[in-house]
N, C-alpha and C positions, 0 to 999 in steps of 0.2 A: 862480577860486574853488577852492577845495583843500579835501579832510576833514582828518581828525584826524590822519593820516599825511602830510600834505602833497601826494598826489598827487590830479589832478583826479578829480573821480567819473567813472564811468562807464570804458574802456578796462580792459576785463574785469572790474571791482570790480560787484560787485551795489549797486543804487539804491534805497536805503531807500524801502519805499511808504508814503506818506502817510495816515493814516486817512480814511473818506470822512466829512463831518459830517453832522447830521442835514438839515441843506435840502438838502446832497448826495442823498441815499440819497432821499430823498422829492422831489428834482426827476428823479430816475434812473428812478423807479417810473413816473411821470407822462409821461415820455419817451413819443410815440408808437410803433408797436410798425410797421416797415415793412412797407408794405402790399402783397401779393403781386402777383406778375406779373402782366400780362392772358394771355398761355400760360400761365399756370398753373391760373387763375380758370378758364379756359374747357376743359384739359383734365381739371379736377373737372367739371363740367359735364358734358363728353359720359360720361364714366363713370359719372356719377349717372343719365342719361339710361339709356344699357345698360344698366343693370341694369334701372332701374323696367320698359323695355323688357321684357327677358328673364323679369321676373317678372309682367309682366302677360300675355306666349306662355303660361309655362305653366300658370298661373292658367287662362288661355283653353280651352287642351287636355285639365286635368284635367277641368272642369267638361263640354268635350265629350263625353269618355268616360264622365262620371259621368250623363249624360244618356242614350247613348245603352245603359247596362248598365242604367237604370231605364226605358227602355220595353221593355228586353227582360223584365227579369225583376218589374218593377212596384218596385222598392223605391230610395229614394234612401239610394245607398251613405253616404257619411258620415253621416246621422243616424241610418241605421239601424247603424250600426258606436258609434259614441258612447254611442247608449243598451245596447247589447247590453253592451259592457264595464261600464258603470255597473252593470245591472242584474247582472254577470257576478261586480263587486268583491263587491256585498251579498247576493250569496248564498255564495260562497266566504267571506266574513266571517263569516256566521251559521254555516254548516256546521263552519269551523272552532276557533271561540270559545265559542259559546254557542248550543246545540239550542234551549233554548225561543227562538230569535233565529229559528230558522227556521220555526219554530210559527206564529208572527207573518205571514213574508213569505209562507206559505203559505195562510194566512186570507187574506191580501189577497187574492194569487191565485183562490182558490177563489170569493170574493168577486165581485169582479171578472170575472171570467170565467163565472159563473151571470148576471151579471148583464148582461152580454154575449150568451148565450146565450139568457138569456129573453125583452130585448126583440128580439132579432130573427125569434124565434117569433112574439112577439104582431106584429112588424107584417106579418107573412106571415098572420094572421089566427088563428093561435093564443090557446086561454084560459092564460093561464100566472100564476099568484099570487105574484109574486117575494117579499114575505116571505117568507112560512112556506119558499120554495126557500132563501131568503137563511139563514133560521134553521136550516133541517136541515142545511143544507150544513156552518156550523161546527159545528154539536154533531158530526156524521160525523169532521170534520178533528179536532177537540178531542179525541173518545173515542180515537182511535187512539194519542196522544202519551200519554196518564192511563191506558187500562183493556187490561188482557188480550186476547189476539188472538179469543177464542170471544167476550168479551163486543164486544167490535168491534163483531162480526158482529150481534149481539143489537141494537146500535143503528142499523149503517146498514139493515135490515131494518126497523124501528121508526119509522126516519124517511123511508124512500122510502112506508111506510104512511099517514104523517101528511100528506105533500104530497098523495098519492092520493087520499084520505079529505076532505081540505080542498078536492079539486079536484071530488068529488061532489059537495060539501053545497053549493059556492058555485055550483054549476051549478044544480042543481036551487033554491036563492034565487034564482036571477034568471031563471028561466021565461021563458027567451025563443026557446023553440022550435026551439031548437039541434039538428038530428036526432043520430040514436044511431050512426051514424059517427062523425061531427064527435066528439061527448063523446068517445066510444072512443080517438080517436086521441088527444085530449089528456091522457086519462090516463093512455097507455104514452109518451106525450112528456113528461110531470110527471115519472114514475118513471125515464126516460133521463135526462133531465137531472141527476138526484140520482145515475144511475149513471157518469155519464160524467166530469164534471167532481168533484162532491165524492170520490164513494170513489176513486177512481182516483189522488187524490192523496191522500188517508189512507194509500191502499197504500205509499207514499213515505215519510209518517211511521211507521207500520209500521217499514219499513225503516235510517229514523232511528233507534230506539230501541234497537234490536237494540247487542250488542258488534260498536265500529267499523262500525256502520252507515252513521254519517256520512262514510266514505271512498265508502261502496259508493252512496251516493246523488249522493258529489261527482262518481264514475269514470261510472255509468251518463249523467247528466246532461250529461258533459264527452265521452261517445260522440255521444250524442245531435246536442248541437252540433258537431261537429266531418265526423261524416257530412254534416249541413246545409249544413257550410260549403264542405266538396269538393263536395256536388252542385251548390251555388252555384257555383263557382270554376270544376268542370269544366263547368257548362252551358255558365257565359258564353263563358268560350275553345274549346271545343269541341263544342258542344250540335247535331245538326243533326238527330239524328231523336227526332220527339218518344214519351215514354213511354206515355202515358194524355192523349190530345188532348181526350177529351170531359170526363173528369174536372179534368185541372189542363193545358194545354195549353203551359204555360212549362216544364215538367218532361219531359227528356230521355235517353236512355238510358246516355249519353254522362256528364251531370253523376250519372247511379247509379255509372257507373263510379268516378267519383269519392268518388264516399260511400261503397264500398264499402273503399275504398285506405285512406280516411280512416279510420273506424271501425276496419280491423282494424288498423291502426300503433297507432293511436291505446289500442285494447281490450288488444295484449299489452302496450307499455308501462308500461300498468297497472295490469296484472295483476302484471306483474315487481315494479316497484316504486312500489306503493301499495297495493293489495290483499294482496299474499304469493303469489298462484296460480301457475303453471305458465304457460308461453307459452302453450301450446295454448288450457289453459281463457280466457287471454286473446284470444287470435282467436273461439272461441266466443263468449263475451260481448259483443266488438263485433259480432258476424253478426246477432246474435239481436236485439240493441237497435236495429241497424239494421234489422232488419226490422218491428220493432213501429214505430218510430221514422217508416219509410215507409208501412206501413198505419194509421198515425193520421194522417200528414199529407195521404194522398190520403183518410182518410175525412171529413176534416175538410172537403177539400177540394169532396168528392162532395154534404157538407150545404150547404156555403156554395151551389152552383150550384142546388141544388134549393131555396134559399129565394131566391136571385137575387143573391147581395149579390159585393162583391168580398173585403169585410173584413169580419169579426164591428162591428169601431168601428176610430174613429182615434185613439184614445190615446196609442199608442206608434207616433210617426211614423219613419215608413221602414220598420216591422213590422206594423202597422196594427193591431188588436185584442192584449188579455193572452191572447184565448184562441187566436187564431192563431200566438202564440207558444208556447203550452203543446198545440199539435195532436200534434207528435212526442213528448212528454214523459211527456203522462197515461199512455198505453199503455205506455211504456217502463217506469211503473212495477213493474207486472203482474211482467214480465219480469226485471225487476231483482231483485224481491224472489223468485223462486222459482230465481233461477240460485244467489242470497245461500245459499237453504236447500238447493242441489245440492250448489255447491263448499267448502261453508266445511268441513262435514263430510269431505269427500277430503284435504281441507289437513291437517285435526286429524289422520286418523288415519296 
């Protein structure tokens, strides 16, 4: 058989392709697909195996480690890392968007954290009236963000009077032979409570309202934790002589070292850039904040042991209580807002 030209196809001439039909192309599709090796089959297999392997080793080892850093220091590292960020986005979010955003997250706190604070009085045997604490605590927080620094002061005076006064009348209502220690102490523990937890963080919004306060409450804050986290970091891998055993006995000299490295990198950084200050006043500022930062959290520590407890509550698991979380903080306020009224003025001039 011959083309067009006479010569047979094929012997170097290209071989016209034939189009495929349609039961072509759809018996083509249908075609079974060949089926892989049994070496092939079996070396997926061991490789699927290796891994699940290899991922269930380190699975194994993280969780050992993460056990044996929570008997040391009491806290389970990943939830208490998960909420700390979470809690870490929505305050960074209110500081840097919208103030009255952090109006709010600090009601909670103060909130929360009175309330925290009251019933573990009362079950140590304390009279504690959590309303009226509940209701002084935000008017305290509330005046700070709306009214003048003298008028402030005109109301957390006004309302650590009102929890006092409300802690009289409801004593003497229920005549129950309570002796005149007992009262006594409950009413410089009514009036602590209003001073520890509410004004302490009014001093904060204070500090908020102020021009670019909200850096100086982001920076003080971002000392705070950051100290926390090297004394955390340095206990676990180097911790061996303890600080204060009778007060907090997981707290080491070694993890201060830590907090102290932490805080001051951390304090001039941000001093450089984010505040405008001088290096120096930036090492200042972490020292100081570290130091309130550490006499709040052994004082906190020194209440918890004398009421028995380990944690204020378990709310925030792996951190235990809002108010064990706000032990370094409250204080830090104090500090923060009078370094605000040292430096800002050496800046200006």
């Amino acid at each position: 058989m011959t083309d067009a030209s006479g010569e047979p196809p094929g012997d170097g001439q290209p071989v016209p392709e034939v189009p495929l039909t349609r039961r072509d192309a759809a018996d083509a599709r249908r075609a079974p697909v060949p089926a892989e090796s049994p070496a092939l089959q079996s070396h997926i297999r061991a490789a699927r195996s290796e891994f699940e392997s290899q991922v269930a080793h380190a699975r194994a080892e993280f969780e050992e480690a993460n056990e044996r850093i929570k008997a040391r220091t009491g806290r389970d590292l990943i939830v208490a890392t998960l909420i700390g960020l979470a809690a870490g986005a929505i305050l960074i979010a209110s500081l840097i968007f919208f103030k009255w955003l952090f109006l709010v997250f600090a009601l909670a706190a103060v909130g929360m954290g009175v309330f925290e604070f009251s019933r573990a009085l009362t079950a140590s045997g304390r009279r504690i009236d959590l309303v009226p604490q509940l209701i002084s605590g935000a008017v305290i927080v509330v005046s700070a963000y709306f009214f003048d620094l003298w008028l402030h002061w005109v109301v957390v005076f006004v309302a650590i009077a009102f929890v006092v006064v409300w802690r009289l009348v409801a004593q003497m209502a229920s005549r129950d032979g309570r002796t005149y220690g007992a009262v006594l102490g409950d009413v410089l523990i009514t009036g602590f409570i209003q001073l520890y937890v509410p004004f302490l963080a009014s001093l904060c919004v204070v500090l908020l309202v102020q021009e670019g306060g909200e850096w100086w409450v982001l920076a003080f804050i971002a000392v705070a934790v950051a100290s926390d986290t090297g004394a955390y970091a340095a206990g676990v891998a180097f911790g061996r002589h303890p600080m204060a055993p009778r007060i907090s006995p997981k707290k080491t000299w070694e993890g201060f070292g830590g907090a102290v490295l932490a805080a001051v990198i951390v304090g001039v950084l941000l001093a450089l850039f984010l505040l405008g200050l001088d290096w120096w006043m930036g090492a200042v500022f972490g020292l100081v904040i570290l130091g309130t930062a550490t006499a709040g959290d052994l004082g906190e520590s020194m209440i918890k042991r004398d009421l028995g407890i380990k944690d204020m509550s378990s709310w925030l698991p792996g951190h235990g209580g809002v108010l064990d979380r706000l032990d370094s903080i409250l204080p830090s306020t104090a500090a923060a807002l009078a370094l605000f009224y040292l430096f800002t003025p050496l800046v200006a001039s």
